[in-house]
C-alpha positions as CSV (number, residue, x, y, z in Angstrom):
1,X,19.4,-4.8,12.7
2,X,21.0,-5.3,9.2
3,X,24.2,-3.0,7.9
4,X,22.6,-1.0,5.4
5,X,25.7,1.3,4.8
6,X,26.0,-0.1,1.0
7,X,22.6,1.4,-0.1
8,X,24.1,5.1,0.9
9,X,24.6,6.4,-2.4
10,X,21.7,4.8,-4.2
11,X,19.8,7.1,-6.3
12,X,17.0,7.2,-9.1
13,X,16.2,9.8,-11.5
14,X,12.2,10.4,-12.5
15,X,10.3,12.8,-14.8
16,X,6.8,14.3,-14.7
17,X,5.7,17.5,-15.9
18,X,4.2,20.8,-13.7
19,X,0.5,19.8,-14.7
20,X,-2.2,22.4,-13.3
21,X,-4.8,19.6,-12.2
22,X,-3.3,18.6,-8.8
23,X,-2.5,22.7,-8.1
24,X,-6.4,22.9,-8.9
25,X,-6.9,20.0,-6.2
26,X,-4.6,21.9,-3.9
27,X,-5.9,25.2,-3.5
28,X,-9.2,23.4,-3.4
29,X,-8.3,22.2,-0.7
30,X,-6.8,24.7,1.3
31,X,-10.1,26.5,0.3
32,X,-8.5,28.9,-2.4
33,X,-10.0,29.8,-5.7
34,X,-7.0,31.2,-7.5
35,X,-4.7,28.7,-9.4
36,X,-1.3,29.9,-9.6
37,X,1.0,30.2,-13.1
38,X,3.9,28.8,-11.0
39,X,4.1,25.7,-8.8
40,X,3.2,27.1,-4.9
41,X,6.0,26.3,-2.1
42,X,5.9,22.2,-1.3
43,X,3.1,22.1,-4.4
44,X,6.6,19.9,-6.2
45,X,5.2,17.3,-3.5
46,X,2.4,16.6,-5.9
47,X,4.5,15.2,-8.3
48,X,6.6,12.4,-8.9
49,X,3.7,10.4,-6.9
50,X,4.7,6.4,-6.8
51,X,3.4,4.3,-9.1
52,X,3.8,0.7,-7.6
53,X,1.5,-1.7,-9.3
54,X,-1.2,-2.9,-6.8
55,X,0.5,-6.3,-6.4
56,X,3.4,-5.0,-4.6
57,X,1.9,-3.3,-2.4
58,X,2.3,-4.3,1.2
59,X,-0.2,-4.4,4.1
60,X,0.4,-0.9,5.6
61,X,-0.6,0.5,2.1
62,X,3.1,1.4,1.1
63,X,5.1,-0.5,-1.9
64,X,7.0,-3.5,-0.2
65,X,10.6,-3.0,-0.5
66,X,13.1,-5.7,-1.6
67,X,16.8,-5.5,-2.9
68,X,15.5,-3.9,-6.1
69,X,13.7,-1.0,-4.6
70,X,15.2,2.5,-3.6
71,X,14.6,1.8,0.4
72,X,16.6,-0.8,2.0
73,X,14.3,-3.7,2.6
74,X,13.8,-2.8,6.7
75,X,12.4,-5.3,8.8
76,X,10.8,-2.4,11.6
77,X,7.0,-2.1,9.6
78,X,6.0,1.8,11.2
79,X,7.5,4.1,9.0
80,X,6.6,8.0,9.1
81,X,8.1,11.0,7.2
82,X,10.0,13.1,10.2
83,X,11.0,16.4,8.5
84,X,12.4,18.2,5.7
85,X,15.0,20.8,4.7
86,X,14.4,22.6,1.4
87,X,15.9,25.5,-0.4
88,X,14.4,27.0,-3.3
89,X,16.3,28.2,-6.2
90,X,14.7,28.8,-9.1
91,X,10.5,29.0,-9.8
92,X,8.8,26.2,-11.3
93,X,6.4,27.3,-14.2
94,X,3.3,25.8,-14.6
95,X,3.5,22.9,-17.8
96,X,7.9,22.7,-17.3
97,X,9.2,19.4,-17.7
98,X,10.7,18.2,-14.1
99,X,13.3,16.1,-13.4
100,X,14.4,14.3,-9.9
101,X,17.4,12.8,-8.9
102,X,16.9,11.0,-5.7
103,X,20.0,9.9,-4.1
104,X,20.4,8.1,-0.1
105,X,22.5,10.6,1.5
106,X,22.5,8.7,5.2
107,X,21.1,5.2,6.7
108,X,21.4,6.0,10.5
109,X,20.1,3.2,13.1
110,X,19.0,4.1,16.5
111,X,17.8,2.9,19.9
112,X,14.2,5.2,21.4
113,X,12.3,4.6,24.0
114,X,9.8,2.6,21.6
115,X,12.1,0.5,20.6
116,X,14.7,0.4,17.4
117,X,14.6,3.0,14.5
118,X,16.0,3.6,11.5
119,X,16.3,7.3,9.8
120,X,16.9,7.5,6.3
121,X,18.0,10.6,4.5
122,X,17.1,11.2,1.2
123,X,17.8,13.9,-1.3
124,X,16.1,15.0,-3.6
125,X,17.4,17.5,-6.4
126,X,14.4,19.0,-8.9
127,X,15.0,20.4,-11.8
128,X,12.4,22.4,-14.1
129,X,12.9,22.7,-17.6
130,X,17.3,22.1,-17.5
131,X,17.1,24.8,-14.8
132,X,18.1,23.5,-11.0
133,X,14.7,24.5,-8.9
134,X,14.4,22.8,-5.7
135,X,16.5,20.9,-3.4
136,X,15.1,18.9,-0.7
137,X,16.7,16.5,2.0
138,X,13.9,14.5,3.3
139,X,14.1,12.2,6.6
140,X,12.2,8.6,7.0
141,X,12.2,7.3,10.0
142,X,11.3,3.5,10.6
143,X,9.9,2.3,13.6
144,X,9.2,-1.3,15.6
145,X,5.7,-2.7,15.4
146,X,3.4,-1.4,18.0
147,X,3.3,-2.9,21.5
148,X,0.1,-4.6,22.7
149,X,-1.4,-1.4,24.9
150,X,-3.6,1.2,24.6
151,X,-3.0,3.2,21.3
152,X,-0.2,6.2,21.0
153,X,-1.4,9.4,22.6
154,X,-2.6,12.1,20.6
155,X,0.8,14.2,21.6
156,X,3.5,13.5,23.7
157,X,5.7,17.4,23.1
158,X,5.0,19.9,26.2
159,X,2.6,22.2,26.0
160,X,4.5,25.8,24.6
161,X,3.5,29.4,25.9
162,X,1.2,31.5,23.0
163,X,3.9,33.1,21.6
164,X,2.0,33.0,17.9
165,X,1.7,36.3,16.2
166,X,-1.1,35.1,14.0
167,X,-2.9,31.7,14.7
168,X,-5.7,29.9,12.4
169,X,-7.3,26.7,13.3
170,X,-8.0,24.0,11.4
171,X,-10.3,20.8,12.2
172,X,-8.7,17.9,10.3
173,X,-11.4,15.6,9.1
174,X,-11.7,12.1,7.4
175,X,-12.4,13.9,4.3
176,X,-9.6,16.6,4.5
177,X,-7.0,13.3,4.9
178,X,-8.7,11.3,2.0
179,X,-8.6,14.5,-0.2
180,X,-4.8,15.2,0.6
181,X,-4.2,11.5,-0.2
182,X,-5.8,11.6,-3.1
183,X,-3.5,14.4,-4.2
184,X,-0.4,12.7,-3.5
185,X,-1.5,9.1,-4.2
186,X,-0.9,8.3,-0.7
187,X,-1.5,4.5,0.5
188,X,-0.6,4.5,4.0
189,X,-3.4,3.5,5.6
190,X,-3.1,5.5,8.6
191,X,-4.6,8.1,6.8
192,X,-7.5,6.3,6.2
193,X,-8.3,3.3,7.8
194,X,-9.0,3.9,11.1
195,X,-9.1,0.7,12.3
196,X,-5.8,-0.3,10.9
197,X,-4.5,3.1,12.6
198,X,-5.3,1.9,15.6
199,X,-5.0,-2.1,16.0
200,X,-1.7,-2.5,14.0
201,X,0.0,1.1,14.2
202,X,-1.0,2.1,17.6
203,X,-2.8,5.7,16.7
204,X,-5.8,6.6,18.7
205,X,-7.4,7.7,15.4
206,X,-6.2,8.8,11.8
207,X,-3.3,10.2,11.8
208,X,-3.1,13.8,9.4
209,X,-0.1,13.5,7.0
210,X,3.0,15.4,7.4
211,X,3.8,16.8,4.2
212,X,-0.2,18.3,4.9
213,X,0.8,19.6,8.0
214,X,3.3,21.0,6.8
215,X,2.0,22.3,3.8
216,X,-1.3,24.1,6.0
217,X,1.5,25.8,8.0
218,X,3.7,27.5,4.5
219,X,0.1,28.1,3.5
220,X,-0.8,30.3,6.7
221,X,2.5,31.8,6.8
222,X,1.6,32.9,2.6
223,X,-1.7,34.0,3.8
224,X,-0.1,36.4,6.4
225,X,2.4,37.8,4.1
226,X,1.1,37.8,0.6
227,X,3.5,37.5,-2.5
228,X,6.7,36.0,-0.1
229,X,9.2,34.2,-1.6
230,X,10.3,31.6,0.6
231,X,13.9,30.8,0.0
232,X,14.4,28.1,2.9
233,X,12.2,25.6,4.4
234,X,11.9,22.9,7.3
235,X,9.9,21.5,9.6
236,X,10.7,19.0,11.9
237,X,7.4,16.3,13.4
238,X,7.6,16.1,17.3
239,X,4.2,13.9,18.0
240,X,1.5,12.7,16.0
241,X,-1.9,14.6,15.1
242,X,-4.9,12.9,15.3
243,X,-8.1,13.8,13.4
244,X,-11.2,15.0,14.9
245,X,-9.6,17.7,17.6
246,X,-9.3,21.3,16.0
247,X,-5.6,22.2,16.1
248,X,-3.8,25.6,15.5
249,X,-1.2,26.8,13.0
250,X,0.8,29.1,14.6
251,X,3.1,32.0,13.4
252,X,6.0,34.0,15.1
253,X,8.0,36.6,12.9
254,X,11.3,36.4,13.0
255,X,14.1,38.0,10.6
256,X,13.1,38.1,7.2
257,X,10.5,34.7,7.7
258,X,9.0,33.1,10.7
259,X,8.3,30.6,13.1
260,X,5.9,28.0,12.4
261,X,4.8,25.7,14.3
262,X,1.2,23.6,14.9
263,X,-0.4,23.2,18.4
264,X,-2.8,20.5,18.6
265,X,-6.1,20.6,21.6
266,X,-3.9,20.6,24.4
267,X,-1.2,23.0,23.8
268,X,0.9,20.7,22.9
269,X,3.6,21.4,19.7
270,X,3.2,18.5,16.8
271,X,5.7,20.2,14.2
272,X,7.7,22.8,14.2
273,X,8.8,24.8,11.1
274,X,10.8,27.9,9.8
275,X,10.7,29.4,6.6
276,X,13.2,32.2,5.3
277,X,12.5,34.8,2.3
């Protein structure tokens, strides 16, 4: 694989404002009917969405990269969002004027058992109205091209003992993912083309987003402790989730937050989370 080193330090600054429609989308479809006056915790995905023109897209949905774009231009075509680490700092009014810096903090290549990978670390630094908000270090991971046999398991993380304090299922559907890519003007066609999920990425079905994941799971922890203020947040994906098969969000107190994590058919762990107040 390439040196990539000289595109640490990259960045690029966007602005959008805290419009209500895609928090009215949102809570839709969590299956809320109040809007809040403030943007919810992870609702700052639902802006800054990409804007590529349709003519540079590339086959797996996603913009194709070149020496122009943010992302180095990697050869390995699977790519997947692996985790995040975010720290609130100041609310996010509903109608502010936002601002992101985005900046490569670390281009890290590695060898798995699939083959090569690349994680990229970006981070991302929002600010609402002048007023530093949210600060995010987000983790891309690329991957090698699906080998020729059957498709990924649904789950590959041992099954954990029920240690959950409060648990709420959710069946992930084909509408659910097309709704939650809708929102976020999501592309990758893993989410939606099930065909393409399976014969070129190597999913046995559609694969549920993680940014949805891991938004259901700060949703579920709000719902069990109305009016928290999460002040830290991150989640870590362990193993694809397939649609169809219910799967459970799962909450442990702990300190002033909790464990989070989600627990797909078999028991297995998909993503694990923590959120502090």
């Amino acid at each position: 694989m390439e040196d990539y080193s000289a595109w640490v330090g990259r960045s690029e600054t966007r602005e959008d404002i805290a419009t209500i429609a895609p928090l009215r989308g949102l809570a839709a479809l969590l299956d809320h009917d109040a809007v809040p006056d403030i943007v919810p915790p992870l609702g700052h995905w639902l802006y800054f969405l990409p804007d590529a023109r349709q003519s540079v897209i590339g086959a797996d949905g996603h913009p194709r990269r070149d020496e122009h774009s943010l992302l180095p231009p990697v050869p390995l075509p699977r790519r997947m969002w692996a985790g995040s680490r975010i720290e609130y700092l100041s609310p996010v009014a509903v109608g502010a004027a936002l601002t992101r810096v985005t900046t490569i903090d670390a281009i890290k290549p590695k060898r798995g058992a699939s083959g090569d990978l690349l994680f990229v670390t970006l981070r991302h630094d929002i600010a609402a109205d002048g007023v530093a908000a949210i600060r995010e270090e987000q983790d891309i991971v690329f991957r090698a091209p699906a080998g020729a046999s059957a498709p990924s398991p649904v789950a590959v993380a041992p099954a954990i003992p029920d240690s959950s304090d409060a648990t709420r299922s959710v069946v992930p559907d084909p509408v659910m993912l097309f709704r939650y890519s809708a929102l976020t003007f999501n592309a990758h066609r893993i989410h939606y083309d099930r065909d393409y999920a399976r014969d070129v990425e190597g999913y046995a079905g559609l694969v549920v987003h993680g940014p949805l994941i891991a938004t259901l799971l700060m949703d579920h922890f709000l719902r069990v402790g109305p009016g928290a203020a999460p002040r830290h947040f991150r989640f870590r994906a362990e193993a694809p989730l397939i649609d169809g098969a219910p799967f459970d969000l799962c909450l442990a107190h702990e300190g002033a937050g909790a464990r989070l994590w989600a627990r797909d058919a078999a028991g297995r762990a998909t993503m694990r989370a923590d959120v502090t107040v």
